[in-house]
C-alpha positions in Angstrom: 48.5 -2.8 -66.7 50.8 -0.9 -65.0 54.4 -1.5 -65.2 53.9 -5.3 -65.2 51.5 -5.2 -62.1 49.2 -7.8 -61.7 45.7 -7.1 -60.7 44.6 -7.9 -57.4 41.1 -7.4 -56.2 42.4 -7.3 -52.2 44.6 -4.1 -53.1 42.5 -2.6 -56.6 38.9 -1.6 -56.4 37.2 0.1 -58.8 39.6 -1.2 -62.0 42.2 0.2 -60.4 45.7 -1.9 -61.0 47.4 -2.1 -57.9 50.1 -4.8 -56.3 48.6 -7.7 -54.6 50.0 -9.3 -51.4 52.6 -11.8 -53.7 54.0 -8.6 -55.7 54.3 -6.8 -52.5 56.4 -9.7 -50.4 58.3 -10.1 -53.9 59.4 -6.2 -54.2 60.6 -6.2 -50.4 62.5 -9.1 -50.9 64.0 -7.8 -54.1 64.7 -3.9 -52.7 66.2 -5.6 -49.6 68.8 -7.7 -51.3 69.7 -4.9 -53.2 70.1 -2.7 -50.2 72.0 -5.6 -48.3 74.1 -5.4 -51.6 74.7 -1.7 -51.7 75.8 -2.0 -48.2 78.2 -4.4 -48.6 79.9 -3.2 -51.7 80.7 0.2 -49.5 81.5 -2.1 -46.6 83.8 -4.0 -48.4 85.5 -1.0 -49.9 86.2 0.4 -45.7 87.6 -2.5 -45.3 89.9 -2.4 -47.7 90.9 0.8 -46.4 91.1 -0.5 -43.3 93.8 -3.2 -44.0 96.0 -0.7 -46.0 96.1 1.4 -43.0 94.1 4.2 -45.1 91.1 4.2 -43.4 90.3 8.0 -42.2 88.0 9.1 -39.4 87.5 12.4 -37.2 88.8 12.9 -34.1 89.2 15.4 -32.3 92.6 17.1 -31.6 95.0 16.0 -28.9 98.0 18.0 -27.5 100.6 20.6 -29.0 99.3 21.0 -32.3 102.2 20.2 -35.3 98.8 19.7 -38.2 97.4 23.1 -38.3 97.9 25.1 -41.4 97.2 28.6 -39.4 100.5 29.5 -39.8 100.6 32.8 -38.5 98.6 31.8 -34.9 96.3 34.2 -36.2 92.8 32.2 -36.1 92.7 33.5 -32.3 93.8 37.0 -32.7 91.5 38.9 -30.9 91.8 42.1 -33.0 90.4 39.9 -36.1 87.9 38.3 -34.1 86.5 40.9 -32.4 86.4 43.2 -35.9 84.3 39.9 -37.6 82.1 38.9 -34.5 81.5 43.3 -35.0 80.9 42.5 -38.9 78.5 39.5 -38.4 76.0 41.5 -36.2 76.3 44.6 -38.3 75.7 42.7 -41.6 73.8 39.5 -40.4 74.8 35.5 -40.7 74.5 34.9 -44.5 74.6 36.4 -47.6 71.4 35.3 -48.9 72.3 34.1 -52.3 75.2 34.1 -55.2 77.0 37.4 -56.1 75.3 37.4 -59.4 71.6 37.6 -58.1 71.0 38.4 -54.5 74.4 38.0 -52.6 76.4 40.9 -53.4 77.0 43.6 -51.3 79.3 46.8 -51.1 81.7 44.5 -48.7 82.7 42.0 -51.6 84.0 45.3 -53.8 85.3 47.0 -51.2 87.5 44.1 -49.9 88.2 43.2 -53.3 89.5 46.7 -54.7 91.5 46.4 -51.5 92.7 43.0 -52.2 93.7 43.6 -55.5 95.6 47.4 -54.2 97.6 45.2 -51.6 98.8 42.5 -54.5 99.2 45.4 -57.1 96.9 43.7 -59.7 94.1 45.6 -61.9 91.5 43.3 -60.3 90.3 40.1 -57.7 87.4 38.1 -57.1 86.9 36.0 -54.0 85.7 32.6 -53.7 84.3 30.8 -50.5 87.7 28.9 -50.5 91.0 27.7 -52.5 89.4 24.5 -53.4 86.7 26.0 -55.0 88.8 28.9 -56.8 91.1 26.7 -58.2 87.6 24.5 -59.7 86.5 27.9 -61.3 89.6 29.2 -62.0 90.8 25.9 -64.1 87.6 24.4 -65.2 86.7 28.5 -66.9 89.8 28.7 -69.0 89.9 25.1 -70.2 88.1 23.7 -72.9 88.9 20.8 -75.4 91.4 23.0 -77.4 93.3 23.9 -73.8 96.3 22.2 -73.1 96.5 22.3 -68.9 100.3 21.5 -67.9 100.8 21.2 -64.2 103.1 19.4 -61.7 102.9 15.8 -60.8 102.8 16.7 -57.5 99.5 19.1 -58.1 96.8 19.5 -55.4 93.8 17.7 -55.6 91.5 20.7 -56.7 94.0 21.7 -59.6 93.4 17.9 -60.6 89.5 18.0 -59.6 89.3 21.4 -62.0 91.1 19.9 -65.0 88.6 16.7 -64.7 85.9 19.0 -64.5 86.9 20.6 -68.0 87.7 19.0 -72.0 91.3 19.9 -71.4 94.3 17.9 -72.6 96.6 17.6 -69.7 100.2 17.3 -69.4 102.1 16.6 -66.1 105.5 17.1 -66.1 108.2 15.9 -63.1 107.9 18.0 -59.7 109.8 21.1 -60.1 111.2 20.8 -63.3 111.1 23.5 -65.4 113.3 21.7 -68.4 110.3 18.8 -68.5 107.7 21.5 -68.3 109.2 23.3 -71.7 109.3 19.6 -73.5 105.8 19.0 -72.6 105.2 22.6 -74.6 107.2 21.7 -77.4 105.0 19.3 -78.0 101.6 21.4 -78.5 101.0 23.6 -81.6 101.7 27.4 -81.6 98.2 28.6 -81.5 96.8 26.3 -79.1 95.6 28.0 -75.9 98.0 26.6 -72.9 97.7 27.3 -69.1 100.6 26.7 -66.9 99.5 25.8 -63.0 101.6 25.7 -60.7 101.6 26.1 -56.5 104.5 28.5 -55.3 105.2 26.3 -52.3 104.0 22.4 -51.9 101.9 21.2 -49.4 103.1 18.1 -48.5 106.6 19.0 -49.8 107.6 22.4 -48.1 109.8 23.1 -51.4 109.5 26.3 -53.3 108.4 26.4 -57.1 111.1 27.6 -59.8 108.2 30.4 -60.7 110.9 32.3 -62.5 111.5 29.7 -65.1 107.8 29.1 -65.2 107.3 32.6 -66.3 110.1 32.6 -68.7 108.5 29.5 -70.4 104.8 31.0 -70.4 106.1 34.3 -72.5 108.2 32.0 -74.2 105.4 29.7 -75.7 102.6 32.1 -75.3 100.8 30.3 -72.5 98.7 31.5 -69.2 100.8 31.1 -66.0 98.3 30.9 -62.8 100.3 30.6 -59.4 98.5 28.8 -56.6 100.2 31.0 -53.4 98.4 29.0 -50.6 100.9 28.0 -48.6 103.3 30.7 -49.3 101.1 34.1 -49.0 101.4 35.0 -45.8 104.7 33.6 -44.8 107.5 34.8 -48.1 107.8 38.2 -49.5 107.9 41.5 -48.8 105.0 42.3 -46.4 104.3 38.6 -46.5 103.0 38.6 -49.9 104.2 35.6 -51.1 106.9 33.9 -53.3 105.6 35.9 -56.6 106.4 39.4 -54.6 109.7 37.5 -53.0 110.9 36.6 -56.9 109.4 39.9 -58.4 107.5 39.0 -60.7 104.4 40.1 -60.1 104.0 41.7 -63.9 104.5 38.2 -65.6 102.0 36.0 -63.0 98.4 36.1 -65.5 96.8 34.7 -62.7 97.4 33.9 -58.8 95.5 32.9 -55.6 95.5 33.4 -52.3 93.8 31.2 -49.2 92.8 33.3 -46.1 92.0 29.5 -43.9 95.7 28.9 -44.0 98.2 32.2 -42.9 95.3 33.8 -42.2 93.3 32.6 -40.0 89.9 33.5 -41.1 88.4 31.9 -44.3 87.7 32.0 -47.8 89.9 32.9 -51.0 91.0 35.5 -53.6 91.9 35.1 -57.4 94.6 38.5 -58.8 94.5 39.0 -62.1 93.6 41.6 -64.8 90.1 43.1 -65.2 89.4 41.2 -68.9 90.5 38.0 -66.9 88.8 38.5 -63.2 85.7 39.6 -65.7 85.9 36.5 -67.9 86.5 34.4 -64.5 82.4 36.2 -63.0 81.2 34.6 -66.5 82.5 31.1 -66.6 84.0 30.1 -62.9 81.2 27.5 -62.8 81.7 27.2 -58.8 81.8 31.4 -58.1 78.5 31.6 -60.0 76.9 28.6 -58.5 77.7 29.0 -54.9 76.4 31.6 -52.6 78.2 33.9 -51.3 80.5 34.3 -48.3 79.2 35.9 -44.8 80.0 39.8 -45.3 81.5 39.2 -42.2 83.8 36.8 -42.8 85.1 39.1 -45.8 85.9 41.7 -43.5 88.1 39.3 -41.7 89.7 38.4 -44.6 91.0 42.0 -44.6 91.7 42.2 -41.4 93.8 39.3 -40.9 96.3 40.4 -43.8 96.0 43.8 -42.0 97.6 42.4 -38.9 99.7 40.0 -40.8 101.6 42.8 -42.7 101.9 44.7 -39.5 103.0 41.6 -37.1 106.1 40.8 -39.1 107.5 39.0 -36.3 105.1 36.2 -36.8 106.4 35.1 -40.1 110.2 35.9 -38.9 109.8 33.4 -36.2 108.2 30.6 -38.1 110.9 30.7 -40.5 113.3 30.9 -38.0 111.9 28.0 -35.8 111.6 25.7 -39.2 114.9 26.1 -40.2 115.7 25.1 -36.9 113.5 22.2 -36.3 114.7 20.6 -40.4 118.3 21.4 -39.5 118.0 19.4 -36.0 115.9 16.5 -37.6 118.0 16.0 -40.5 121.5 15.7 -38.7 119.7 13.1 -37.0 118.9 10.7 -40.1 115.7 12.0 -41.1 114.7 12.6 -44.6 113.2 15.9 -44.8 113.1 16.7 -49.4 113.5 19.6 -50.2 111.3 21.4 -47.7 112.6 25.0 -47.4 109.8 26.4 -45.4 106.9 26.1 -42.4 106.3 22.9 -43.9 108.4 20.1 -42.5 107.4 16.4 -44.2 109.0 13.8 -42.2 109.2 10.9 -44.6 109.1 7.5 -43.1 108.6 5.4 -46.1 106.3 3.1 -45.3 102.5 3.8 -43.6 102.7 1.7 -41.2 106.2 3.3 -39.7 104.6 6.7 -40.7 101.0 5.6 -38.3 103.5 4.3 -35.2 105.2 7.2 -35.1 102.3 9.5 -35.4 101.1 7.4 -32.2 104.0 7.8 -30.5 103.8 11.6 -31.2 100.6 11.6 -29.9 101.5 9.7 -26.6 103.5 12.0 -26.1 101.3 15.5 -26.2 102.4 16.0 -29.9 99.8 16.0 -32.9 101.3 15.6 -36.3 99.9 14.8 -39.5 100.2 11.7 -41.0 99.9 12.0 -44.7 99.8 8.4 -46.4 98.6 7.4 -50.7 97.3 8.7 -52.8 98.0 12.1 -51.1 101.7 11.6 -51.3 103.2 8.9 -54.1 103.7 5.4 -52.8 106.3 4.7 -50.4 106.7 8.3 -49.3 104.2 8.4 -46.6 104.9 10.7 -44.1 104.4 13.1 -41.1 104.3 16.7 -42.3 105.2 18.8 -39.1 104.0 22.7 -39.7 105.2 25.4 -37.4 103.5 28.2 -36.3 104.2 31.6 -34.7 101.4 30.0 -32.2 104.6 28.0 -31.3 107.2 28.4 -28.5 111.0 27.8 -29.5 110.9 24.9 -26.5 107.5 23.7 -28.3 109.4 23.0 -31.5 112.8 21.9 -30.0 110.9 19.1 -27.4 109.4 17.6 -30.7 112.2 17.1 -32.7 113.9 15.6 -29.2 110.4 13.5 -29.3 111.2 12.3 -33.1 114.8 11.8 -32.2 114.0 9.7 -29.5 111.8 7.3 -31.7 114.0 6.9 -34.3 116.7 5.2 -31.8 114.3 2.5 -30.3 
């Protein structure tokens, strides 16, 4: 008898064991109340979303746009277009595979021995984004005998790569370099300990105290790996980011840099020495699993910090027109952190002030993020407002006349 079937001559011939006409109307039954279940249990769990005012969907976007992270206007530069729409017929669609079978190609070391030239480091390997760099990066070097310490206010994929390791993790407070060192104090001298940390928040705007960091990492022997996504492109000489800005380029292990953000184009980069990029092509778990990048979208990536080093004026006046926009907003009332950069959050408190005046944004031409729990602690949710050298000065000033006007009904 097969798994419990009952014969029936209607359905079996030849001693076969089939499932007679009963069995069948009893498994549809059964496989249908499960599926009416399944259904409901994810329904149920929308709708919970729903009536916390967390429920997200795609849209598409709507008037001046205050959301996008392409900080630099660059993603329609026609100079970097043109040179990847060149790349893609030259090279083809697709890369056919993972670097470490039948992906590579002379474009991945050329751009990366460029790469790593521009940021002054022995090495770099690129990844198909930041996400999935800081996966490989963090889930490579940490095993059960790692001790990961990194900011309560970490990204999700510094948080996604730590669960994807054994490592012991520490959080200490946002920004604080004194809680960081008594979270060290507390591991033993010859454990191995990495020290994450993002040069400039994303939902924040503020700036990391990277110098400290550093100071701490020699101090107590640990790895330091800077996350430079929101600040390559925008701080430091050349626009190299807050490492270059602090100099301290000879005491960062480890950093990354995003090209979907500043940049324009896509894709990601990791800096470091050759025993560590090396180790990184051996362990990164989602480098050696994933294939490969377009060639021509790693041409791009060149490119665009080509033109971004050149084009100073972009990052000049997206500095200039945030500081503008914060000081304007915050003699008005509004609470703006720490933010010292492109990144303006807009905290409202709760989500359901933070969602009407996102609408009101939008009936107005204006699209802002809103950024609600878990993204941002409870009671924090906000708008985060990022300028762009895609911007004009009147752009920026009619929106914080916009928010202004709001916050007086």
């Amino acid at each position: 008898m097969r798994a419990g079937f009952l014969r029936d001559e209607e359905y079996a011939e030849d001693g076969e064991w089939g499932v007679g006409s009963g069995e069948w109307k009893f498994l549809f039954f059964f496989w249908t109340v499960m599926a009416q279940s399944f259904e409901n249990i994810i329904a149920d769990k929308l709708a919970d979303k729903q009536k916390q005012s967390l429920l997200r969907s795609l849209s598409l976007l709507a008037g001046i746009d205050f959301a996008s992270n392409d900080y630099l206007g660059l993603a329609n530069h026609f100079e970097i277009a043109k040179t990847a729409a060149d790349a893609y017929i030259k090279h083809g669609a697709g890369s056919k595979g993972s670097r470490l079978l039948s992906g590579n190609n002379k474009v991945f070391e050329d751009t990366e021995k460029w790469l790593a030239n521009w940021k002054g480091t022995e090495a770099a390997l690129i990844f198909n984004c930041g996400y999935s760099a800081n996966l490989g990066v963090i889930s490579a070097f940490c095993d059960s005998k790692t001790h990961l310490f990194c900011d309560q206010l970490s990204h999700a994929s510094i948080l996604d790569g730590y669960a994807m390791s054994k490592g012991k993790l520490h959080r200490f407070k946002h920004n604080c370099h004194l809680d960081l060192e008594k979270a060290l104090q507390k591991t033993g001298a010859d454990s191995f300990k990495m020290i994450v940390a993002e040069a400039v928040y994303s939902m924040d705007g503020d700036v990391a105290p990277l110098g400290e960091y550093a100071d701490l990492a020699e101090k107590y022997g640990a790895m330091l790996y800077v996350d430079e996504a929101h600040s390559d492109g925008i701080l430091g000489p050349g626009g190299k980011g807050l490492v270059a800005q602090l100099g301290i380029e000879n005491r960062i292990h480890l950093s990354l840099t995003t090209f979907g953000k500043a940049y324009g184009t896509m894709g990601a980069c990791v800096f470091g020495s050759k025993l560590l990029i090396d180790y990184l092509i051996n362990h990164a778990r989602s480098f050696i699993y994933s294939t490969a990048m377009p060639p021509g979208a790693v041409i791009a990536m060149q490119k665009a910090v080509e033109v971004a080093s050149r084009e100073s004026f972009r990052r000049e006046s997206v500095l200039k027109m945030s500081e503008n926009f914060r000081k304007k907003i915050i003699e008005a009332g509004f609470n703006c952190l720490q933010s010292e950069t492109q990144i303006v959050p807009v905290v409202m408190g709760s989500i359901d002030k933070a969602v009407k005046c996102r609408d009101f944004l939008l009936e107005n031409e204006f699209n802002a993020a809103c950024i609600r729990p878990p993204t941002v602690p409870t009671g924090t949710a906000r708008l985060r407002i990022n300028i762009s050298a895609a911007h004009k000065e009147d752009d920026v000033k009619r929106l914080a006349e916009t928010l202004i006007r709001w916050n007086n009904f």
